[in-house]
C-alpha positions in Angstrom: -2.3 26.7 10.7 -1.1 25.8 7.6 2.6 26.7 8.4 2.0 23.9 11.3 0.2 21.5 9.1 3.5 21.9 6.5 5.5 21.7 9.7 4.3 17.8 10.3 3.8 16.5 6.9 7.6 17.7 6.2 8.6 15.4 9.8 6.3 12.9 8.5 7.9 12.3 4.9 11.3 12.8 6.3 11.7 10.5 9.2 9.3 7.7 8.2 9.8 7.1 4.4 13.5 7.6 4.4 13.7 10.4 1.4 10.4 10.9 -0.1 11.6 14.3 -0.4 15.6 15.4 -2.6 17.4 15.9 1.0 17.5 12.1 1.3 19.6 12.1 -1.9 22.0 13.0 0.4 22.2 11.0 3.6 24.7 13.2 5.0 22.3 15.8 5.9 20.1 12.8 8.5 20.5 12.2 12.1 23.4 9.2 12.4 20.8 6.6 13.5 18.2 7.4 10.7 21.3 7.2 7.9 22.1 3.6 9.5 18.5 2.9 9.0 18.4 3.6 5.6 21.4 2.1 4.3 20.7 -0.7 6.1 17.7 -1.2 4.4 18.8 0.0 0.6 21.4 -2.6 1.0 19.4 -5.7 2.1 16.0 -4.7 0.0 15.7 -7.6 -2.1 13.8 -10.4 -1.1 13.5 -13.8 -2.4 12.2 -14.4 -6.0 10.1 -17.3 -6.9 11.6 -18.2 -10.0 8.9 -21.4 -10.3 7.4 -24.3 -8.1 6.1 -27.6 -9.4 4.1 -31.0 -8.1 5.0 -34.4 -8.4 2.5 -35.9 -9.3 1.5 -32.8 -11.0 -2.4 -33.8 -10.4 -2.3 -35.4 -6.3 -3.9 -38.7 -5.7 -5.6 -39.2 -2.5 -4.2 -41.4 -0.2 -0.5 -40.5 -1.6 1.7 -38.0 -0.6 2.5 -34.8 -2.9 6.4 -33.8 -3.6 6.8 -30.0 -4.4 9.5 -28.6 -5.6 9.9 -24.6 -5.5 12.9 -22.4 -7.6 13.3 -19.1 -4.6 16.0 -17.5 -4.1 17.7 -14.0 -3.6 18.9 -12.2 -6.3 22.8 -13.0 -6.4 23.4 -9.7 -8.5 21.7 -7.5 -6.3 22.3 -8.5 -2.6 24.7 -10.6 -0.4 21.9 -12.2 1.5 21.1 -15.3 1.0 17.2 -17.6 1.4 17.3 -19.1 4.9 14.2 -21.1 4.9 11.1 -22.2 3.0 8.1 -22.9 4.2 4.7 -24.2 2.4 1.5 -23.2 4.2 -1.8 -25.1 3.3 -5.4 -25.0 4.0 -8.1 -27.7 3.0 -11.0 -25.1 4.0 -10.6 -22.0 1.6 -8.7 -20.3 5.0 -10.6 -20.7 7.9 -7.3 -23.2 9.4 -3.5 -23.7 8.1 -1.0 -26.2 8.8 2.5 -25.8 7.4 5.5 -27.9 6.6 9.3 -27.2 5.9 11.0 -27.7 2.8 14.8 -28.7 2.6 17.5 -27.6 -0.1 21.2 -28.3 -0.3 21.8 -25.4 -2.4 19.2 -22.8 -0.8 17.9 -22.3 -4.3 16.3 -25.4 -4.9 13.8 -26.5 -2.0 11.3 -29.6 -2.0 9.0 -31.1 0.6 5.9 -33.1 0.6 2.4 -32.8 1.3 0.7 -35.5 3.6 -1.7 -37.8 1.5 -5.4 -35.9 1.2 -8.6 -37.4 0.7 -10.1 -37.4 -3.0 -12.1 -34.7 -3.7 -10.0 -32.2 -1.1 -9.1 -28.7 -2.5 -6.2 -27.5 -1.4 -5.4 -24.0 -1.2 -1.1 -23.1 0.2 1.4 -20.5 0.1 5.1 -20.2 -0.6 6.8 -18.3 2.4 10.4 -17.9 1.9 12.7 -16.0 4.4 16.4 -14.4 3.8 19.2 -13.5 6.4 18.1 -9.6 6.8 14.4 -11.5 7.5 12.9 -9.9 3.9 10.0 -12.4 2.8 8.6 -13.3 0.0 5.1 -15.0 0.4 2.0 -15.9 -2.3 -1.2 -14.8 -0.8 -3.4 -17.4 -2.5 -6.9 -16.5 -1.2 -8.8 -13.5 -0.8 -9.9 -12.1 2.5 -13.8 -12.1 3.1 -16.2 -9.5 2.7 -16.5 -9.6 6.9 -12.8 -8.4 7.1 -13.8 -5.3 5.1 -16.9 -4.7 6.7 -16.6 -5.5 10.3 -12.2 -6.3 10.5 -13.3 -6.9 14.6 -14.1 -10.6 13.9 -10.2 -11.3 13.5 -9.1 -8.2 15.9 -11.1 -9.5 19.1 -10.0 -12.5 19.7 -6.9 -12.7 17.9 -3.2 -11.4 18.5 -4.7 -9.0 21.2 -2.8 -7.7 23.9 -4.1 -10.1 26.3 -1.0 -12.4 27.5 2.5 -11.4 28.2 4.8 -12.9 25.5 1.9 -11.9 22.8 2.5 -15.2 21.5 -0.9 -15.1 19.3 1.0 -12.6 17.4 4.2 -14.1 16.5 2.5 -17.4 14.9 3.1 -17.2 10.9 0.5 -19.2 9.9 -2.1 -16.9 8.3 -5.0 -15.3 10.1 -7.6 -15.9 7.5 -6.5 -14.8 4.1 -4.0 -12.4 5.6 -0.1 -13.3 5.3 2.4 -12.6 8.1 4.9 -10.3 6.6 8.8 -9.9 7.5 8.9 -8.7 10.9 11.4 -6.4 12.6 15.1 -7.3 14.0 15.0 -9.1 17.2 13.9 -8.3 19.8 10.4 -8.1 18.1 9.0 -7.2 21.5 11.1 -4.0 22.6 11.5 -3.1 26.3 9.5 0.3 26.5 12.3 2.3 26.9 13.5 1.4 23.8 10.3 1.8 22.0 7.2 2.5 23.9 4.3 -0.1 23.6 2.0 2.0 21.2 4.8 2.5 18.7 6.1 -1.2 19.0 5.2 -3.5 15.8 4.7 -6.9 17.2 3.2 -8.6 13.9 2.4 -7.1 10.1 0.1 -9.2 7.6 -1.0 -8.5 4.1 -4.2 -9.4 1.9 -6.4 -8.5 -0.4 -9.9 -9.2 -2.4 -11.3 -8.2 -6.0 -11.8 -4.2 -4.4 -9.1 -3.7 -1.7 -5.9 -4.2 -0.4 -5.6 -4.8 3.2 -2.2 -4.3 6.0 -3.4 -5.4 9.1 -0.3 -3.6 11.9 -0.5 -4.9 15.7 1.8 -3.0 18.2 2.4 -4.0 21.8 0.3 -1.0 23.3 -2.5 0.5 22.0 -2.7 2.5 18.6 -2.7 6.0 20.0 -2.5 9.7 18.5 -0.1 11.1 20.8 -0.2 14.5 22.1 0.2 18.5 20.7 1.1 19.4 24.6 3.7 18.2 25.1 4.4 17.6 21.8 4.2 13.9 20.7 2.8 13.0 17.4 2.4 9.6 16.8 2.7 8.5 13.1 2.1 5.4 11.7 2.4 4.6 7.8 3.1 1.2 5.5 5.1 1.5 2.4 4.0 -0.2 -0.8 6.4 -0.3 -3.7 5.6 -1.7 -7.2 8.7 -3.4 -8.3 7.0 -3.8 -12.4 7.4 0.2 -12.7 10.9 -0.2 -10.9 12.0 -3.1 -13.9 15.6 -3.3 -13.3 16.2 0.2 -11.9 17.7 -0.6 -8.7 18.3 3.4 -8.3 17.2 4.8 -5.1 16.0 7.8 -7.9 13.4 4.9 -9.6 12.6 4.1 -5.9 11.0 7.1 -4.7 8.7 7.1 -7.7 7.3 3.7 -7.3 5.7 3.6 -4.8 3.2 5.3 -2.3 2.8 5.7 1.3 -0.7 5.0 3.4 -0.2 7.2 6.9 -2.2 6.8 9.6 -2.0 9.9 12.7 -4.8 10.9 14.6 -3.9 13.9 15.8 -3.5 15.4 12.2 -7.7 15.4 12.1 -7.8 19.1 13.1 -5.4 19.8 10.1 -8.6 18.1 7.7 -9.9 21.6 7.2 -7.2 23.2 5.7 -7.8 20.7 2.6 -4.3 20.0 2.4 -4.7 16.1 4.1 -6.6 13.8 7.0 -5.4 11.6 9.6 -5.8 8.9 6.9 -4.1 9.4 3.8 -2.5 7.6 0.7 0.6 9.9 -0.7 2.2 9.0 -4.2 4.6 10.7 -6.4 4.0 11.3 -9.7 5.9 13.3 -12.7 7.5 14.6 -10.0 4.5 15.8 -7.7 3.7 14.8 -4.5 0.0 14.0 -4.8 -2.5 12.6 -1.7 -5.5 10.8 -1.9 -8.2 10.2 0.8 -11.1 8.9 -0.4 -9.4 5.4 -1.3 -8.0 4.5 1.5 -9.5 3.4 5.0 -8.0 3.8 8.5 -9.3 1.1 11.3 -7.8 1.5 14.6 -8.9 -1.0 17.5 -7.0 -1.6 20.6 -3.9 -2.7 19.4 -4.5 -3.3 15.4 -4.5 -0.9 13.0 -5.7 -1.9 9.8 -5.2 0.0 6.4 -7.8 -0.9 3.6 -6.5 0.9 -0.1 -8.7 0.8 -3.0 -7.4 -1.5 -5.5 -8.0 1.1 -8.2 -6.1 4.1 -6.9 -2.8 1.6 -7.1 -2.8 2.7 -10.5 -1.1 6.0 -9.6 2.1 4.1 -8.5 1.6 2.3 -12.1 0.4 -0.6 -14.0 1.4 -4.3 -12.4 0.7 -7.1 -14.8 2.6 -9.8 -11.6 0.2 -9.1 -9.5 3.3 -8.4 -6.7 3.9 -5.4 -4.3 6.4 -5.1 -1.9 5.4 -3.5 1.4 7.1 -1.7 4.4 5.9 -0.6 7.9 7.0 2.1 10.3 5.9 3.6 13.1 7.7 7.1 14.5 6.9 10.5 16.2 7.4 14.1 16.0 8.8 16.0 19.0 9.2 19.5 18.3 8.1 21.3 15.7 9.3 25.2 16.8 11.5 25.1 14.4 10.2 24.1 10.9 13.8 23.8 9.6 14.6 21.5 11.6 11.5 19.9 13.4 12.4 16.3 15.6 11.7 13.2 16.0 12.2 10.2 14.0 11.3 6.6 12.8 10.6 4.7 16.3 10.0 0.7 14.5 10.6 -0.6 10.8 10.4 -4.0 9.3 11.9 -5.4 6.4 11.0 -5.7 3.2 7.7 -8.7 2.3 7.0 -9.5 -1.7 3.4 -10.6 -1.8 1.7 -12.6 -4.6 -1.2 -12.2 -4.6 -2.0 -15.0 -6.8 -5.1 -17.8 -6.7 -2.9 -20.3 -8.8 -1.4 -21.8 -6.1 -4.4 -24.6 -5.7 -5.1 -27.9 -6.3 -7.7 -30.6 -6.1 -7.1 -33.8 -5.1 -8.3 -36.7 -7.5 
C-alpha cells in the first residue's frame, strides 16, 4: 500500500508541478511534450506589474466623469512579452454586479480611461485587470468574498458558469462572480474537443478571492469533476499552484522557484491512501529547508458538478513565507496517471494548464463619490 501510495504522489509531483522534485533540474529526462510545457511557461512567467494608478480628480465629483491613469506593464528585463490590454472593472454595490471599461495607451505602459459620472454619495469599489501576449494577468482583487461562499460555495456554483448551454458562455465572461477574479485562462481553444482533453479534465474558467480567514480558487471544467478509475487505471488529479513572488525577491532561478511556493491537489481516488497517514484526497504540499512537507487540515476541497473549489487557510501561507504585498501568483492544472506498474517510470501527464494570474488582493482600490 504504501509502495502504491509513493507510486502516485511521485506521478503527481512530476507531471503536474513541472519539478517539484531535482529530476526537473534537468528537463532532458521529461516526455518531449511535458519539456515544451515547461519551458514554455519558465519563459513567459512574468505577468504585468502595476507600478501605480491615480484619479483625476483625485476625489470624484458626482455628475462628472473620473480619468484614471494606471503605470502596468511587463517586466522588460525579464520577458519579451509585452501588456496587451487593460481593463478597469467596477462595482457600485460592494460586488453583487460589475461593469467594466477599456483603457487606451500609446506606449502599452501607460493606460488611462474614464469612469462614467456617479451619483454623490456612491462608493465605488474596481479592479485593475491587465493582460500580456502569453495571456499572464495581473488583477487587484479589491473585495472580499462573503461568508456564504465559504459556507455554502453552491449559491455561485448553481446557477452560474454550469454546464448547462453549449458554448459555456457563462464561463468565459471576465467580469467577476462576486468577489472572485477571472484568472489567465488557457491557450485557445479554451474549450478542447474531447479527444484532445476529455471534458472532466478541461479548464473552462479559473477565479481567485479571498476574505480575513481563507483564500479561495474556484476551477470549472467542461465535464464534471471526477476521480477517475484504479481499473483501468485513470487517476484524475487536479491541483492550483500558488507562488509567493516577496520570498522569490529578484531570484528569477527555477532553484528559488520550487521553494516559494506550495501546491493544493485535489484527487478523489487517493481517499483510500488517507490511512496510511502519508496524505488525503485534499492536500496542501510545500517545501521547506529542503523538505517536502503536506498539510490537510488547512485546506478544503469542494467539488460540485463541474466546479471545484479549493479554500486554504490564510495562516498556513506562512510556510511558503512572509508577504508584506499582499500578492500571490497562482497556476492550475489538471492531469492523470495511467500506469503505475512500474514505479520508475509510472505514466501519464499534465492534461490542461493556464498561465500565470498576479492577484492583489488589496481593499485600496475604492472611492467615494463626493
Amino acid at each position: 500500500m504504501k509502495k502504491v501510495f509513493l507510486g502516485i504522489m511521485t506521478a503527481a509531483l512530476l507531471t503536474l508541478f513541472s519539478g517539484m522534485a531535482a529530476q526537473a533540474q534537468d528537463l532532458s529526462a521529461l516526455p518531449a511534450d511535458l519539456q515544451d510545457m515547461i519551458n514554455d511557461l519558465l519563459a513567459t512567467r512574468f505577468p504585468p506589474e502595476l507600478k501605480e494608478w491615480t484619479l483625476d480628480p483625485e476625489v470624484p465629483v458626482a455628475g462628472e466623469e473620473t480619468t484614471i491613469n494606471v503605470k502596468i506593464y511587463n517586466p522588460a528585463d525579464l520577458t519579451s512579452d509585452t501588456t496587451m490590454n487593460v481593463d478597469v472593472l467596477y462595482s457600485k454595490d460592494f460586488g453583487e454586479n460589475w461593469e467594466s471599461f477599456q483603457l487606451e495607451s500609446s506606449d502599452d505602459k501607460t493606460w488611462t480611461g474614464a469612469f462614467p459620472a456617479f451619483e454623490s454619495g456612491d462608493e465605488v469599489i474596481f479592479s485593475i485587470r491587465a493582460q500580456d501576449s502569453s495571456t499572464n494577468v495581473f488583477t487587484t482583487v479589491p473585495c472580499m468574498a462573503s461568508s456564504d461562499f465559504e459556507l455554502a460555495p453552491e449559491f455561485l456554483i448553481d446557477e452560474d458558469c454550469v454546464h448547462t448551454s453549449d458554448d459555456l458562455s457563462a464561463c468565459e465572461d471576465f467580469l467577476p462572480r462576486g468577489c472572485l477574479m477571472r484568472m489567465s485562462v488557457d491557450t485557445d481553444p479554451l474549450n478542447d474537443e474531447e479527444d484532445t482533453i476529455p471534458g472532466w479534465g478541461d479548464y473552462v474558467d479559473y477565479r481567485v478571492g479571498y476574505n480575513e480567514e481563507f483564500t479561495f480558487i474556484d476551477l470549472v471544467a467542461e465535464g464534471d469533476i471526477s476521480g477517475g478509475t484504479m481499473t483501468p487505471t485513470d487517476i484524475h488529479l487536479y491541483a492550483a499552484l500558488i507562488i509567493n513572488p516577496d520570498k522569490l525577491g529578484g531570484d528569477t532561478s527555477l532553484e528559488a522557484l520550487l521553494t516559494a511556493g506550495g501546491v493544493m491537489v485535489y484527487s478523489p481516488l487517493l481517499k483510500q491512501f488517507e490511512s496510511t497517514g502519508y496524505v488525503a484526497d485534499c492536500f496542501f504540499g510545500f517545501n521547506k529547508g529542503g523538505t517536502f512537507g503536506v498539510d490537510k487540515k488547512g485546506i478544503k476541497c469542494m467539488a460540485k458538478d463541474n466546479h471545484l473549489i479549493f479554500r486554504l487557510d490564510n495562516s498556513i501561507l506562512k510556510n511558503i513565507g512572509d508577504n508584506e504585498s499582499s500578492q500571490y501568483q497562482f497556476l492550475a492544472i489538471t492531469g492523470n496517471v495511467t500506469d503505475v506498474s512500474d514505479f520508475s517510470n509510472i505514466k501519464g501527464g499534465p492534461l490542461d494548464i493556464n498561465h500565470i494570474t498576479t492577484a492583489h488582493f488589496t481593499e485600496e482600490t475604492y472611492f467615494a463619490v463626493e
